[in-house]
C-alpha positions as CSV (number, residue, x, y, z in Angstrom):
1,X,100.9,43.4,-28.1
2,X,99.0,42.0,-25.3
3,X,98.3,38.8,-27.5
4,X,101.9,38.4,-28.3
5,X,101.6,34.9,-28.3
6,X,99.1,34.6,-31.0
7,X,99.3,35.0,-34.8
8,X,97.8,38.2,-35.7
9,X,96.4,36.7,-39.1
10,X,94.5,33.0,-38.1
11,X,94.4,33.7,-34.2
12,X,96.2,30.9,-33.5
13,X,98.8,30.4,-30.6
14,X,102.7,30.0,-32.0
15,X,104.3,27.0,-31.2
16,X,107.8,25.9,-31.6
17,X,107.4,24.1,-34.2
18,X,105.3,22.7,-37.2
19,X,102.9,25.4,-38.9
20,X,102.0,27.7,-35.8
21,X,106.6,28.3,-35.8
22,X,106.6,32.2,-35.8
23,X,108.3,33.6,-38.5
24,X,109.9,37.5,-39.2
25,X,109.1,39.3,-42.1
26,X,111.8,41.5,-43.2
27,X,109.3,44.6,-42.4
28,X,109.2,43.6,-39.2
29,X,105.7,41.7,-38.6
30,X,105.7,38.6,-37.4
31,X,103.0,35.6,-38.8
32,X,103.1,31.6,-38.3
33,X,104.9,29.4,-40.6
34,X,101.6,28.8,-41.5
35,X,100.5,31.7,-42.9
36,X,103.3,32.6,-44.1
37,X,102.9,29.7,-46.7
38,X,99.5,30.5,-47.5
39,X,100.3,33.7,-48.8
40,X,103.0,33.1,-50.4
41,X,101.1,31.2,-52.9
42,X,101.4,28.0,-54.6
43,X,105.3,28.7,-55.5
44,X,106.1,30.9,-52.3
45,X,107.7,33.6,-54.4
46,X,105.8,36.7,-53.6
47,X,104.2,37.7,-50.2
48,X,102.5,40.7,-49.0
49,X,102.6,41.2,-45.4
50,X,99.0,41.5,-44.5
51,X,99.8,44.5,-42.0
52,X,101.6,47.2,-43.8
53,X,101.4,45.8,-47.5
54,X,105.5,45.2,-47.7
55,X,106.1,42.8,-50.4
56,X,108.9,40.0,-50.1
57,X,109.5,36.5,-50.6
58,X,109.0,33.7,-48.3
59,X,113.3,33.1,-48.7
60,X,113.3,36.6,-47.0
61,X,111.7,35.3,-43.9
62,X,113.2,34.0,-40.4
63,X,112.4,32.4,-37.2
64,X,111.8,35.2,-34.6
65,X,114.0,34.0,-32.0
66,X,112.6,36.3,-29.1
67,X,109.0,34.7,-29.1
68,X,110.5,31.5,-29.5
69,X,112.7,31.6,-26.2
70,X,109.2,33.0,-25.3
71,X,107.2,29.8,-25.4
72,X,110.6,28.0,-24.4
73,X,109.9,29.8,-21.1
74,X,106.4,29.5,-20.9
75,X,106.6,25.8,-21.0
76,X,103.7,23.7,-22.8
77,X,101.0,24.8,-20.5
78,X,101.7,28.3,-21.4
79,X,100.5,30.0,-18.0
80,X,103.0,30.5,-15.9
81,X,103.2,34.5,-17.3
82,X,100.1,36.7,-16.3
83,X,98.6,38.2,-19.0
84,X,99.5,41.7,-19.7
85,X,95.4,42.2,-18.8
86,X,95.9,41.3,-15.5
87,X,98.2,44.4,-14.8
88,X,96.7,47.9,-13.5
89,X,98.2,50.9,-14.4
90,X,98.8,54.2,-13.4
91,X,95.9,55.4,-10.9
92,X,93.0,53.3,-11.9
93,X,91.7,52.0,-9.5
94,X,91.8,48.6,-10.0
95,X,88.7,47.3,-7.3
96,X,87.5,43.4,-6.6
97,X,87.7,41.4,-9.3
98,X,84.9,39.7,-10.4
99,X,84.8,35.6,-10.2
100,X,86.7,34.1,-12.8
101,X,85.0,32.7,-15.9
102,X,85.7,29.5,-18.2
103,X,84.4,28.7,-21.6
104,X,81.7,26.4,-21.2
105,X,79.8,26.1,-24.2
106,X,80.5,27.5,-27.9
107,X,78.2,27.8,-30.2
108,X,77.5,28.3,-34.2
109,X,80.4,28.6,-36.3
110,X,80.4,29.5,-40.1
111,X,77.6,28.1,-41.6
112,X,75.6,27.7,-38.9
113,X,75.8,31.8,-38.5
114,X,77.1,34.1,-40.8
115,X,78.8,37.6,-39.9
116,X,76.9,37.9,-36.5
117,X,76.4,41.2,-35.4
118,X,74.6,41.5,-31.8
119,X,73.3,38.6,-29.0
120,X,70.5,38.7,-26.3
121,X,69.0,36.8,-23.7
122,X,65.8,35.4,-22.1
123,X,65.9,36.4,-18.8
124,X,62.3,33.7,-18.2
125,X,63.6,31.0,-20.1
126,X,67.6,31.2,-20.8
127,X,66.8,31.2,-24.7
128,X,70.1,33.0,-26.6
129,X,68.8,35.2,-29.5
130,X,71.5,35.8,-32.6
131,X,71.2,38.3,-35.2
132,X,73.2,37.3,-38.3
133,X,73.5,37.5,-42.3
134,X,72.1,34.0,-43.2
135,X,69.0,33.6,-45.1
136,X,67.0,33.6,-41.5
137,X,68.5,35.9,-40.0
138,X,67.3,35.6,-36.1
139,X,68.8,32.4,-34.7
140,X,68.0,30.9,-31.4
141,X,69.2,28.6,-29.3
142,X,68.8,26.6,-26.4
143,X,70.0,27.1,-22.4
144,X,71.5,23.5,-23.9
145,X,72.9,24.8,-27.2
146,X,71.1,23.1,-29.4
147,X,69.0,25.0,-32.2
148,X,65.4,25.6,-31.6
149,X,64.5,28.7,-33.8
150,X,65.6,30.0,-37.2
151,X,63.3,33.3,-38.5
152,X,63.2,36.6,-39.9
153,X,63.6,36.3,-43.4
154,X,66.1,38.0,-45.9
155,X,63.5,40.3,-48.3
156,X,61.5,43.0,-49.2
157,X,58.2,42.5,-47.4
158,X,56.8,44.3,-44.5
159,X,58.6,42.4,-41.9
160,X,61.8,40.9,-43.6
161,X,64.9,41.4,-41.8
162,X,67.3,43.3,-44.5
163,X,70.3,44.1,-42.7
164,X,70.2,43.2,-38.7
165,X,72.3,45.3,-36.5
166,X,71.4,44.0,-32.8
167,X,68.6,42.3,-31.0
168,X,67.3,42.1,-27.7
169,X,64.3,40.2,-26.0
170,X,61.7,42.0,-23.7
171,X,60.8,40.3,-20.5
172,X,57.5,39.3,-22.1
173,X,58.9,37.4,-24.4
174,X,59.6,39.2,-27.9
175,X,62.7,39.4,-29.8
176,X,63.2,43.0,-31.0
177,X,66.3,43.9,-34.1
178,X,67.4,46.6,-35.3
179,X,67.3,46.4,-39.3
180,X,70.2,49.1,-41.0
181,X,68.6,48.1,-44.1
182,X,65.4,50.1,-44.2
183,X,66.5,51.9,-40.7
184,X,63.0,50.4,-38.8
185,X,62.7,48.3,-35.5
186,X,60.9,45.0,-36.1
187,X,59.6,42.5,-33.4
188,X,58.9,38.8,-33.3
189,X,57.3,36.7,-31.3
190,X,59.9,33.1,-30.4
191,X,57.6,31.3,-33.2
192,X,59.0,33.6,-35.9
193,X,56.0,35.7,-36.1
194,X,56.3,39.4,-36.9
195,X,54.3,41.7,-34.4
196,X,55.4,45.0,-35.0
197,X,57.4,47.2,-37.5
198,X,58.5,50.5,-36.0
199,X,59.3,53.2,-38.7
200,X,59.6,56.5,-36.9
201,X,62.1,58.5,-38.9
202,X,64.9,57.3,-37.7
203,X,68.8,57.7,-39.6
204,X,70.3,54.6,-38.6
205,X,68.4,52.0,-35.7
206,X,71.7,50.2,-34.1
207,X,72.0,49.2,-30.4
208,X,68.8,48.2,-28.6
209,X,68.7,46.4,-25.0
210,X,65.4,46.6,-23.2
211,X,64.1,47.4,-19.5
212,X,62.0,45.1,-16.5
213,X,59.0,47.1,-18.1
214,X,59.4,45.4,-21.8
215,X,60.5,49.0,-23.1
216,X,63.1,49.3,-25.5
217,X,65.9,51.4,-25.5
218,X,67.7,52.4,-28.5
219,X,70.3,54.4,-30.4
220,X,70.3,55.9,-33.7
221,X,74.4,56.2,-34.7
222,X,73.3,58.4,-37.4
223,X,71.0,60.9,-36.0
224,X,73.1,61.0,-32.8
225,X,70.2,60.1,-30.5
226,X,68.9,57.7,-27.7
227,X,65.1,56.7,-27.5
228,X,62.9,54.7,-25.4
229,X,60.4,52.9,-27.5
230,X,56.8,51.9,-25.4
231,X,54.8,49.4,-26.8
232,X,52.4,46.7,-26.3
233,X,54.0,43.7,-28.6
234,X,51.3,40.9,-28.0
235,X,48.6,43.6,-29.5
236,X,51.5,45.2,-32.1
237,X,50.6,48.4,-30.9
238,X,53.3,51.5,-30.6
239,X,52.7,53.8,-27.9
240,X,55.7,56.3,-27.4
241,X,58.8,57.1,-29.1
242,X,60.7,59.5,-26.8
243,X,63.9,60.8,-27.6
244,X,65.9,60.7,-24.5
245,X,69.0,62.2,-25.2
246,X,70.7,63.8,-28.6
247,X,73.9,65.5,-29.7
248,X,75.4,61.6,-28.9
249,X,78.4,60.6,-31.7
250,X,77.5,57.7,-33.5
251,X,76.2,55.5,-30.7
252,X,75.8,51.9,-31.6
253,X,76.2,49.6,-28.0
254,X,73.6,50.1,-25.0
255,X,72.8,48.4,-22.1
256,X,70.2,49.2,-19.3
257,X,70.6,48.0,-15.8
258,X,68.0,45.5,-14.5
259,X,68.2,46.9,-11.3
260,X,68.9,50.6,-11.1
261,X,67.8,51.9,-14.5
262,X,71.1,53.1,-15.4
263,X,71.9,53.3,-19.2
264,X,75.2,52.9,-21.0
265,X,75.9,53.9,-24.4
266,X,79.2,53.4,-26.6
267,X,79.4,56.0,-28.6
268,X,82.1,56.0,-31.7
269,X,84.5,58.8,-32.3
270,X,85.4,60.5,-35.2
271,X,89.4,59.8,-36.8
272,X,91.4,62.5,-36.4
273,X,94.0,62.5,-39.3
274,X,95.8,59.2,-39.9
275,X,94.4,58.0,-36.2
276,X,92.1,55.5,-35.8
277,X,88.6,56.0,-34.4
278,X,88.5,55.6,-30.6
279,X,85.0,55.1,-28.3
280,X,84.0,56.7,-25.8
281,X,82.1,54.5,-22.6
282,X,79.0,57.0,-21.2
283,X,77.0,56.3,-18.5
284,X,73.6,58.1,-17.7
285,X,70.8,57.4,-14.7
286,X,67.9,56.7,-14.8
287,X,66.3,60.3,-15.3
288,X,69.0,60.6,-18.1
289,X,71.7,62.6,-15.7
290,X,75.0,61.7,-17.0
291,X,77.0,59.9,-14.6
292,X,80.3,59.0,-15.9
293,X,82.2,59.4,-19.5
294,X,85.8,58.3,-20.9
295,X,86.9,57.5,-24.0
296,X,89.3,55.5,-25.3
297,X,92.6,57.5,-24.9
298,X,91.4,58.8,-21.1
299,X,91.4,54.6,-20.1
300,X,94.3,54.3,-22.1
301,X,96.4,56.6,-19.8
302,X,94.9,54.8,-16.6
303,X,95.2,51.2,-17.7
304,X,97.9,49.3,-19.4
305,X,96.0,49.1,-23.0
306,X,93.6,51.3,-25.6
307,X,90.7,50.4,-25.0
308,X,88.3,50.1,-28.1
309,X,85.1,48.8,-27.2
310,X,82.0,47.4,-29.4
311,X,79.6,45.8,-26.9
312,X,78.3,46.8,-23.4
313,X,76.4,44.7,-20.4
314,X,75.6,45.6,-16.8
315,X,76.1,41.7,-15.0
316,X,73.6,41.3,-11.6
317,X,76.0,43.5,-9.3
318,X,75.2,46.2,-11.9
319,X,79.2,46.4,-12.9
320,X,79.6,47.7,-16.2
321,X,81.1,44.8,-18.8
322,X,82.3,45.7,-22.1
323,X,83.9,43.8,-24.7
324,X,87.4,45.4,-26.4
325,X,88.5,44.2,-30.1
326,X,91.9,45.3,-29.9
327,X,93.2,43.1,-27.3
328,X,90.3,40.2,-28.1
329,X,89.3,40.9,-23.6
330,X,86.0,41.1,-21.8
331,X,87.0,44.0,-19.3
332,X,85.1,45.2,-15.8
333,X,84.8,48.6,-15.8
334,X,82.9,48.7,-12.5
335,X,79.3,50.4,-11.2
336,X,78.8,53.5,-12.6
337,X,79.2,55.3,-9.3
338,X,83.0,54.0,-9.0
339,X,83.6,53.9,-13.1
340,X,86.5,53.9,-14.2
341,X,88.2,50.5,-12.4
342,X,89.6,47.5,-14.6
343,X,89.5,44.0,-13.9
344,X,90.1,41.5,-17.1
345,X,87.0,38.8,-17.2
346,X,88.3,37.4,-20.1
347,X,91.8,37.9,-21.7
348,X,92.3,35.1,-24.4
349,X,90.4,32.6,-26.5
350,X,88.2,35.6,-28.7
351,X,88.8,36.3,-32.0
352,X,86.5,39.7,-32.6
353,X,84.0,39.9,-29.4
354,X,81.1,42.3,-30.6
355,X,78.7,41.6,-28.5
356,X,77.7,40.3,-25.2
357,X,74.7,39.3,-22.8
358,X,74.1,38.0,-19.7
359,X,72.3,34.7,-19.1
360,X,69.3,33.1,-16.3
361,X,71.9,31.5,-14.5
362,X,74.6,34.7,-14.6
363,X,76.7,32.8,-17.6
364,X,78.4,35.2,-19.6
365,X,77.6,34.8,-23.8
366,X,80.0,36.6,-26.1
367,X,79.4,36.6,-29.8
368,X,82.6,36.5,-31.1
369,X,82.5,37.4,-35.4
370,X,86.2,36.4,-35.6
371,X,84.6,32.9,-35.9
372,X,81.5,33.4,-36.1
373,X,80.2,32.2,-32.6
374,X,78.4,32.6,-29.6
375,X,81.0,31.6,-26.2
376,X,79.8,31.2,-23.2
377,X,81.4,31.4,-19.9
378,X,80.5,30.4,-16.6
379,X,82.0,31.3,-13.3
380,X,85.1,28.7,-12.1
């Protein structure tokens, strides 16, 4: 586990004592003293270990002495051990990492945004863009954090956001989502006002970044496709839909580089018997050559952890970024010319990163649905 240190169930880090004391199940799973009592129940009889569904009582549990002597070692500050992130294996190459980031700002939380699902930027004006499941369900914020925007209502009208997927925002200034619930691409201006409605046949709209030239690019994870969407948003005028590419798996995360053109997609691979899903990181030019392609088991043989990835950026020195949900990380996979090397950006403090984007000033904003979020980090 490369977040040993961490319950698995409330993502908090174990401590010797008190309610974060880590505690064996008798199947073998380890939770925090904390947890432990909450699902016990009121009495503390019965537990169900959240992981493989073993049943016991709390009676049957113990401290787990290994990840005590653990923290013993580690000391209060708990860094004096490098994260198992920090270690390349076999022959990736591993490459300069890039500079390391801090959290600077978080913002949100539950209430404020409900089960986020994708994150953009303002490139002009440092504005953050948040699709979520609240009633408005385009939230944006401030370069400060504070709130400045709340639209896109929940409904059945024309330009009601049913079920939002991702977002981006075109240079000029328009936020574009992706809406699963009536499979359509809908545009706002920042004041909330609905410009455009795209309904071009499409299975199932998910990932959408945009280019310099305000287009959009897109993936449909149903039809198995990647389009580029042309249109003029301050007339609400759609000029081109061009399929770009097809016989894709279910690709939900893209990203297009500011500077070469390059596009990356993540696409999602289909279980093979009891295994889990893996993805697979592509990488096309341009002109839509493909440039580079490995999926989840191919990194996992080169660097010391499966890699299952849900979000994708290219940062300014056109390095490939994603975001990995099975160790919580923000991983450098490098250009696409030198893809595959792996440098960890960010190995701890995330929950469920989904998505990421970069900001004006090269800040790095990760919406984290763990707890429902937006963090962002700046270089150190």
């Amino acid at each position: 586990e490369l977040s040993l240190l961490e319950c698995r169930v409330c993502f908090e880090r174990y401590g010797p004592g008190g309610q974060r004391r880590p505690r064996n199940l008798p199947c073998g799973h380890v939770l925090c003293r904390g947890c432990v009592g909450a699902l016990g129940g009121p009495e503390g009889r019965r537990l169900e270990c959240p992981f493989c569904r073993r049943v016991c009582g709390s009676a049957e549990t113990s401290d787990c002495l290994p990840l005590l002597q653990l923290l013993e070692v580690l000391g209060p500050a708990g860094g004096s051990v490098p994260s198992a992130l920090g270690r390349s294996g076999g022959g990736g190459a591993a490459g300069p990492a890039p500079a390391g980031l801090g959290l600077r700002l978080s913002l949100g939380g539950w209430g404020s945004l409900v089960n986020p699902t994708g994150v953009a930027a303002c490139r002009r004006s440092g504005r953050l863009a948040v699709a979520h499941d609240g009633k408005k369900r385009i939230h944006v914020f401030g370069p400060s954090g504070s709130c400045l925007q709340r639209f896109g209502e929940r409904g059945d009208a024309g330009n009601d956001i049913k079920y939002p997927l991702d977002v981006t925002v075109t240079s000029d200034g328009h936020v574009v989502v992706t809406d699963g619930g009536d499979r359509s691409v809908k545009a706002f201006d920042f004041e909330g006002r609905g410009v455009l409605a795209i309904r071009e046949g499409f299975c199932l709209p998910w990932g959408v970044d945009t280019t310099p030239e305000s287009e959009v690019i897109l993936t449909d994870a149903e039809a198995g496709a990647l389009y580029r969407l042309t249109a003029d948003f301050s007339k609400g005028e759609l000029k081109k839909c061009q399929m770009l590419r097809s016989q894709l798996i279910s690709p939900r995360g893209v990203a297009v580089s500011q500077t070469s053109g390059a596009v990356v997609v993540i696409e999602h691979l289909k279980a093979q018997g009891l295994n889990r899903g893996s993805t697979r990181v592509t990488i096309f030019s341009a002109e839509m050559d493909l440039v580079g392609q490995m999926d989840s088991f191919g990194l996992n043989l080169l660097f010391p952890s499966k890699i299952y990835t849900t979000a994708v950026a290219f940062d300014k020195e056109d390095r490939v970024i994603v975001t990995d949900v099975c160790s919580q990380a923000v991983i450098c996979l490098g250009k696409p010319e030198e893809f595959p090397t792996f440098n960890p950006l960010i190995s701890h403090g995330l929950s469920y990163p989904v998505g990421l984007t970069y900001m004006v000033n090269n800040s790095l904003a990760i919406l984290d649905s763990g707890d429902h979020s937006v963090k962002i980090y700046s270089s150190t």
